[in-house]
C-alpha positions in Angstrom: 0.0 0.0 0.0 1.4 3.5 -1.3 0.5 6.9 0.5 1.4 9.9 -1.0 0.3 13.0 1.1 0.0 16.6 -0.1 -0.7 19.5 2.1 -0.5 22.6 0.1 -1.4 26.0 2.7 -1.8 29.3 1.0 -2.4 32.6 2.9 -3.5 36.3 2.2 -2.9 38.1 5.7 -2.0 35.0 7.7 -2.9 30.9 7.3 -5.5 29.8 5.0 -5.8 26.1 4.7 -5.9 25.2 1.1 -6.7 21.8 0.4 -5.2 18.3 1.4 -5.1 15.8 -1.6 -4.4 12.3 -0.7 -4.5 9.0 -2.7 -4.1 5.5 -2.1 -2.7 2.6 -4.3 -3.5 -1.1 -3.1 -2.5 -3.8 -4.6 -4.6 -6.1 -6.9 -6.4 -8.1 -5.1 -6.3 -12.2 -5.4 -8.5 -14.8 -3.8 -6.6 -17.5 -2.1 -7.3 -20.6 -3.6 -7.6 -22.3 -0.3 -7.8 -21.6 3.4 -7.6 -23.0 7.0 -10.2 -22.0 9.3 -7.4 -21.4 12.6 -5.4 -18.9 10.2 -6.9 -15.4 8.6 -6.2 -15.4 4.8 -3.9 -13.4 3.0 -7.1 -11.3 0.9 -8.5 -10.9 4.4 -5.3 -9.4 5.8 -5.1 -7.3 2.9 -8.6 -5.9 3.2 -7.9 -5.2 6.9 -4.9 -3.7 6.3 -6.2 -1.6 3.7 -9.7 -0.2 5.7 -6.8 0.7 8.5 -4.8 2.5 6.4 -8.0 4.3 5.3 -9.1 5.1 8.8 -5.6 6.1 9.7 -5.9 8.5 6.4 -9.1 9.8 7.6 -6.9 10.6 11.2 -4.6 12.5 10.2 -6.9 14.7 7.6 -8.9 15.2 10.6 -5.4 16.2 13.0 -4.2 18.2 10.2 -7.3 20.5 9.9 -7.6 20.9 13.6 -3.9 21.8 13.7 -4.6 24.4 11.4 -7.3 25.8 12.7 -6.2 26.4 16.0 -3.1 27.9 14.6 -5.2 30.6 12.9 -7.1 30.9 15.8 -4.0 31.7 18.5 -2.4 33.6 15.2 -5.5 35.5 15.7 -5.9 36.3 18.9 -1.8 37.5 19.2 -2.8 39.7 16.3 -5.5 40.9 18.2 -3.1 41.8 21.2 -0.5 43.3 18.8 1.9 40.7 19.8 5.6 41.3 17.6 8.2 38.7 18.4 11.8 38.6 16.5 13.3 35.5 16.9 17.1 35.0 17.6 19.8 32.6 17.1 19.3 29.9 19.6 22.5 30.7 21.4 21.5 33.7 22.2 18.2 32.1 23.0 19.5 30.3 25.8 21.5 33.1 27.8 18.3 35.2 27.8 16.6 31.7 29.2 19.7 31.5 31.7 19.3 34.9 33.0 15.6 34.2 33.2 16.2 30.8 35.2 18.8 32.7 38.0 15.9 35.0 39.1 14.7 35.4 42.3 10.9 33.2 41.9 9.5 36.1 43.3 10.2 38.1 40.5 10.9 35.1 38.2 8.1 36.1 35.5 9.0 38.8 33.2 5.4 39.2 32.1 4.4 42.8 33.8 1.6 43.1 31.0 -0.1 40.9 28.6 1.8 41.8 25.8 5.4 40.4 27.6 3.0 37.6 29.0 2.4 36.2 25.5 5.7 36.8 24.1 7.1 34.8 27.1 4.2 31.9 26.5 5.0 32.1 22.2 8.1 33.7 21.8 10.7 32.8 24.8 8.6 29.4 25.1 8.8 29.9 29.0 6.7 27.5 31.5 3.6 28.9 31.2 2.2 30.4 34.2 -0.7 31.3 36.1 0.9 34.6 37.1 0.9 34.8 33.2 -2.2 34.0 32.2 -4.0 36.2 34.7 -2.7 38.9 33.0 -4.3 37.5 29.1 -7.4 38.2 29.0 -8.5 35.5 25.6 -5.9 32.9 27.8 -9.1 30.4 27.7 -9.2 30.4 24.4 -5.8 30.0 23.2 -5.3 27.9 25.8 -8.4 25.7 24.1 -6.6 25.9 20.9 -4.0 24.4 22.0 -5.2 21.5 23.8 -7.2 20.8 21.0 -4.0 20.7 18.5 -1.8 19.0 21.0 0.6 21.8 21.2 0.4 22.0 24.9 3.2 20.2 26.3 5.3 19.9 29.7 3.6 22.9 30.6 4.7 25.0 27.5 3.4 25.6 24.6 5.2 23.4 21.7 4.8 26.3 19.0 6.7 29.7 18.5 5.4 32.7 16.8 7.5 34.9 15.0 6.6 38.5 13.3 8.0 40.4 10.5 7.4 44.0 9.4 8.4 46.6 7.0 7.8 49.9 5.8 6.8 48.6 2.4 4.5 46.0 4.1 2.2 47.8 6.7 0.2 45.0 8.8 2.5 42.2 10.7 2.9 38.8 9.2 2.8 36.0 12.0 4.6 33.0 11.3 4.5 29.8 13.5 7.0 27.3 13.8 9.4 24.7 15.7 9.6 26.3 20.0 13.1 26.0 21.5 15.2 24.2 21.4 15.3 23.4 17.4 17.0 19.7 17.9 14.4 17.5 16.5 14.6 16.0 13.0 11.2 17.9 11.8 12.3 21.1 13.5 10.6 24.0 11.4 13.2 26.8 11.4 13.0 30.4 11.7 15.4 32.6 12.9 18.3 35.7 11.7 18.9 33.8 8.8 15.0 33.7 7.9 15.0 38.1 8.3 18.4 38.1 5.9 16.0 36.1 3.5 13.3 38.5 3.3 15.6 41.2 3.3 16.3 39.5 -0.2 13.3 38.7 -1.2 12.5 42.9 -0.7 15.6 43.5 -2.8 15.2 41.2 -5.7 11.2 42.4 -6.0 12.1 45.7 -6.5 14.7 44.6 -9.1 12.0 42.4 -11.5 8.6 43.4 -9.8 8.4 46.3 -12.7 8.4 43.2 -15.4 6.3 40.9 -13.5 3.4 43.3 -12.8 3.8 44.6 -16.4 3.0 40.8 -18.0 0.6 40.0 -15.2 -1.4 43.2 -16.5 -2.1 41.9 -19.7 -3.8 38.8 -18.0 -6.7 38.4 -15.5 -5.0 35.1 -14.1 -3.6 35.3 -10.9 0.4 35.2 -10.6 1.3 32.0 -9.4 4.3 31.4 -6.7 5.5 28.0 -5.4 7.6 27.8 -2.2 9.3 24.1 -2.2 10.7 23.1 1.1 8.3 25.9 2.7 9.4 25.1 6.1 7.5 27.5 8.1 6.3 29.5 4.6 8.6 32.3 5.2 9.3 32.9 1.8 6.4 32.8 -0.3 3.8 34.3 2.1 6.9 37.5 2.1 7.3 37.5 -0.9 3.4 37.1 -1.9 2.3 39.9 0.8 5.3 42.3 -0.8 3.3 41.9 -4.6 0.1 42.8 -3.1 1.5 45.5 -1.3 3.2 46.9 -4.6 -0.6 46.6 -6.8 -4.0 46.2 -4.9 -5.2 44.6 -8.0 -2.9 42.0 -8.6 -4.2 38.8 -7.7 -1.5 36.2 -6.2 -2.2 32.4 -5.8 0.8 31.4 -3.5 1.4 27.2 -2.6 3.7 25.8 0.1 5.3 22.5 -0.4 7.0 20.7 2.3 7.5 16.8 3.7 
């Protein structure tokens, strides 16, 4: 049995969820010409195996979406709050967790408003905290989301959030991706290298955005971008939100590929 998964996302001001396309390929299937009644049959086995496979599909369609969703919906709610995080190497990451960790616990929590109580939760991925939370006033609901998407983990949550803004691009893009530390094999990355890449992104737009809006004027189809290896969608979400920045009228279809 063969699985190939797709899960394209595309997004206008944050996370849209695009489609999912799946497909199965089972073998052709034989009758046994003979069987014993103490042993299940090799077409039986088959069957069973492939209705398990489909449920399993089914599961993880169903995982995915909810994923998604409450992704948007914590994405959301930081919007809301005009949370702005900029991520940092990791080793600089871990002497600002260092300092944290040598505080007295009376004044252990940095979080004097909700704003540094969220970037704490979502940015510094910092035990989350009741002396936190008090302070976040929509904590129920993010704290629903994720539960719901299994991102709440020893205490922290298992997601970061990550901001980028510019002059040419007014409203804050939010991107979500791997908390510290980054050390597992399907870490999403995002970090000073991920800024230096829209920095070029901005600079080579400016360079051939004059030709691509000119031959995208003479069409009504939307201009289409594929990311491959997305990761966290960095690049073609930038790059899609600095064309629709340049021309309110030009219409940008924008699909992220990744394992």
């Amino acid at each position: 049995i063969t699985h190939h998964n797709h899960h394209p996302i595309t997004s206008s001001s944050f996370f849209h969820l695009l489609s999912i396309t799946s497909s199965f390929t089972t073998p052709h299937h034989t009758t046994p010409h003979h069987t014993t009644p103490h042993h299940t049959t090799p077409y039986l086995e088959e069957k069973k195996m492939n209705v398990v496979t489909k449920l399993n599909k089914h599961d993880a369609e169903d995982k995915y979406t909810h994923t998604v969703k409450s992704l948007v919906d914590i994405g959301q709610h930081l919007k809301q709050a005009g949370y702005h995080f900029t991520t940092i190497t990791p080793v600089s990451h871990a002497r600002i967790l260092a300092r944290h960790n040598k505080q007295q616990p009376s004044s252990s929590s940095s979080s004097s408003s909700s704003l540094a109580a969220l970037r704490d939760i979502f940015g510094w991925n910092l035990p989350i905290s009741a002396e936190a939370t008090n302070k976040i006033s929509t904590w129920e609901d993010i704290e629903d989301s994720l539960k719901k998407s299994g991102l709440l983990k020893e205490g922290k949550a298992a997601i970061r959030f990550s901001t980028i803004q510019t002059q040419n691009i007014p409203s804050c893009l939010y991107f979500a991706h791997s908390p510290y530390p980054t050390i597992e094999s399907d870490t999403i990355f995002f970090g000073p290298d991920t800024y230096r890449f829209f920095s070029f992104i901005q600079h080579t737009a400016s360079i051939y955005l004059p030709h691509l809006l000119s031959s995208s004027s003479s069409t009504s189809s939307p201009l289409q971008l594929v990311d491959i290896g997305a990761g966290s969608g960095a690049g073609g979400l930038f790059l899609s939100k600095v064309l629709l920045s340049s021309q309110s009228s030009l219409k940008v279809e924008c699909t992220l590929t990744d394992i």
